[in-house]
C-alpha positions as CSV (number, residue, x, y, z in Angstrom):
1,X,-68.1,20.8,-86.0
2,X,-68.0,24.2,-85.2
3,X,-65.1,26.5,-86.1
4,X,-63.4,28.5,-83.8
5,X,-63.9,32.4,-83.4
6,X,-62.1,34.8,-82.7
7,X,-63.3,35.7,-79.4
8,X,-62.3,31.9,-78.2
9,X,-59.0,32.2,-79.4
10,X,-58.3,35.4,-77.8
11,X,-59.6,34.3,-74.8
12,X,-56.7,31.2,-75.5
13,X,-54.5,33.0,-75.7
14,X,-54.9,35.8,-72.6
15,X,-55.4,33.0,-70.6
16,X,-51.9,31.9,-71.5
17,X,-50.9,35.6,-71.8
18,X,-49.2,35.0,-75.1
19,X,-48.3,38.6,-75.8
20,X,-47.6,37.6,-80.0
21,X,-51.6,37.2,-80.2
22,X,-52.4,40.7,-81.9
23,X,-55.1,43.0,-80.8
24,X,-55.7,44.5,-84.5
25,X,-59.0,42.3,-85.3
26,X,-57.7,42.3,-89.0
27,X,-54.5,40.7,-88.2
28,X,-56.7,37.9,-85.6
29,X,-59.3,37.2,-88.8
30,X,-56.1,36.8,-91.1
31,X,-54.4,34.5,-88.7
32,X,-57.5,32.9,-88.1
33,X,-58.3,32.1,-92.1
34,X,-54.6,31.4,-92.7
35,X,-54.6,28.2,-89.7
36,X,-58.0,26.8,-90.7
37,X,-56.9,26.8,-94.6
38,X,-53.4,25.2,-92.8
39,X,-55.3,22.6,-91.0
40,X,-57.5,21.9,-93.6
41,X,-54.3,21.3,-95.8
42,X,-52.6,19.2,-93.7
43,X,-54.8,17.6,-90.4
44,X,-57.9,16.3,-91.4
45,X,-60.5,16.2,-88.4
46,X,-63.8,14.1,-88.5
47,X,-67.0,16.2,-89.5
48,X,-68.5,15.5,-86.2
49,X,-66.9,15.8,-83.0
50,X,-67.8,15.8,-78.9
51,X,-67.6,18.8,-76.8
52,X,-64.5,17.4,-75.3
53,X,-63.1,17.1,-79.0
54,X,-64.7,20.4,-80.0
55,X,-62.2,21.8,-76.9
56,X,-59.4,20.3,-78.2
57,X,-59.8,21.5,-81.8
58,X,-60.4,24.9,-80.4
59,X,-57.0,25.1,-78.7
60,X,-54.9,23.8,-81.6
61,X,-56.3,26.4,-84.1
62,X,-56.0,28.5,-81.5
63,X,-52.0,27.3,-80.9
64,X,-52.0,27.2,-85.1
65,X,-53.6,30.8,-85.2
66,X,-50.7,32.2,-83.0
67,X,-48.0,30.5,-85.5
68,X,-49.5,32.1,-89.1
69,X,-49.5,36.0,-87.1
70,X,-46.1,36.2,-88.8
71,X,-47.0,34.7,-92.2
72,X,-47.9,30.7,-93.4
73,X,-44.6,28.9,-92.8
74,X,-43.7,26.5,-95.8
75,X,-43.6,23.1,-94.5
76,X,-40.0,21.5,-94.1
77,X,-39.0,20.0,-98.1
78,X,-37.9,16.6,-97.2
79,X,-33.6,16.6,-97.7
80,X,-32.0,15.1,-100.1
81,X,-29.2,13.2,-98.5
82,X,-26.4,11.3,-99.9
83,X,-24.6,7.6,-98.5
84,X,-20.9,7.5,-99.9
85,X,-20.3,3.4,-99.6
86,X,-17.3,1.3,-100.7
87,X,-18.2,-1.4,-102.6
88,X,-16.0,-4.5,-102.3
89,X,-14.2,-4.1,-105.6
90,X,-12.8,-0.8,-104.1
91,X,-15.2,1.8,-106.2
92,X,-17.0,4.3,-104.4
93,X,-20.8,4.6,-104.8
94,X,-23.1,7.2,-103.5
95,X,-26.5,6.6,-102.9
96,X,-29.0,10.0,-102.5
97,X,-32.0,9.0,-100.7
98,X,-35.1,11.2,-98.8
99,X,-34.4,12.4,-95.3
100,X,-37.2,12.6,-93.1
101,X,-39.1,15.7,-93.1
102,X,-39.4,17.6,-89.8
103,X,-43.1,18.4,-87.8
104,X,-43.4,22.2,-87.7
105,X,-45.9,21.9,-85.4
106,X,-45.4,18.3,-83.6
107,X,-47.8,20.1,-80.6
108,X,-50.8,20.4,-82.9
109,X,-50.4,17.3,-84.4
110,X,-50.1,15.8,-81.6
111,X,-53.5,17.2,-80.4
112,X,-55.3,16.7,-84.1
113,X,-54.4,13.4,-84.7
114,X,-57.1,11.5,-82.8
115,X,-59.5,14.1,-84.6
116,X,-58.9,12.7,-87.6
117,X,-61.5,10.8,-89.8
118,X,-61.4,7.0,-89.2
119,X,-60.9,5.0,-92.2
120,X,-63.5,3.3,-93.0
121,X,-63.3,-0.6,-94.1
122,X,-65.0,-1.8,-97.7
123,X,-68.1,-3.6,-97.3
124,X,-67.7,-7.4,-98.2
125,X,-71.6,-8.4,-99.0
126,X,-72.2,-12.3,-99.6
127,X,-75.4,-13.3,-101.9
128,X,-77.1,-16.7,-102.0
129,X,-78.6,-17.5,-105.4
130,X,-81.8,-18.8,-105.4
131,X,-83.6,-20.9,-107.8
């Protein structure tokens, strides 16, 4: 795999004329360094990939560089939410149980997730004793 530069992102994103992309080559490399540590956190992609999958890569770091120009986001904490129930003999009782924890970037996922490393299956090896 080969990572993407800045000159492919910038090219991204004038294409799309998204006017947040900065022009300060400081501020591109930090974006830049900021999404791959992000990706690498949080979207695993295979070590090898096709040009076609190279392409795609390329334009969600590029989509990921544009969202860490402001700063690396915190990922949504999952909610703690609470159930008030009745119970038959008339007491209340509250439950508090994990809400679910909202994409920040359901677009990138989206185009990372058939990059991602394919599990691979244990080996089940018969052997035949011999005498």
């Amino acid at each position: 795999m080969v990572m993407a530069t800045i000159e492919t992102i910038t090219a991204f994103h004038e294409l799309r004329q998204n006017a947040n992309w900065p022009s300060d080559s400081d501020d591109q490399k930090s974006a830049l360094a900021k999404a791959l540590d992000y990706q690498r956190a949080y979207y695993p992609v295979r070590a090898t990939l096709t040009d076609a999958e190279q392409s795609i890569f390329d334009d969600a770091i590029a989509l990921l560089a544009l969202e860490m120009v402001a700063g690396v986001p915190v990922r949504t904490e999952q909610a703690v939410k609470r159930l008030k129930e009745q119970s038959s003999s008339g007491a209340s009782v509250e439950t508090e149980y994990l809400g679910a924890v909202a994409d920040p970037f359901p677009q990138i996922t989206a185009l990372l997730a058939p990059l991602a490393p394919v599990p691979v299956s244990p080996a089940v090896r018969f052997a035949r004793m011999s005498r």
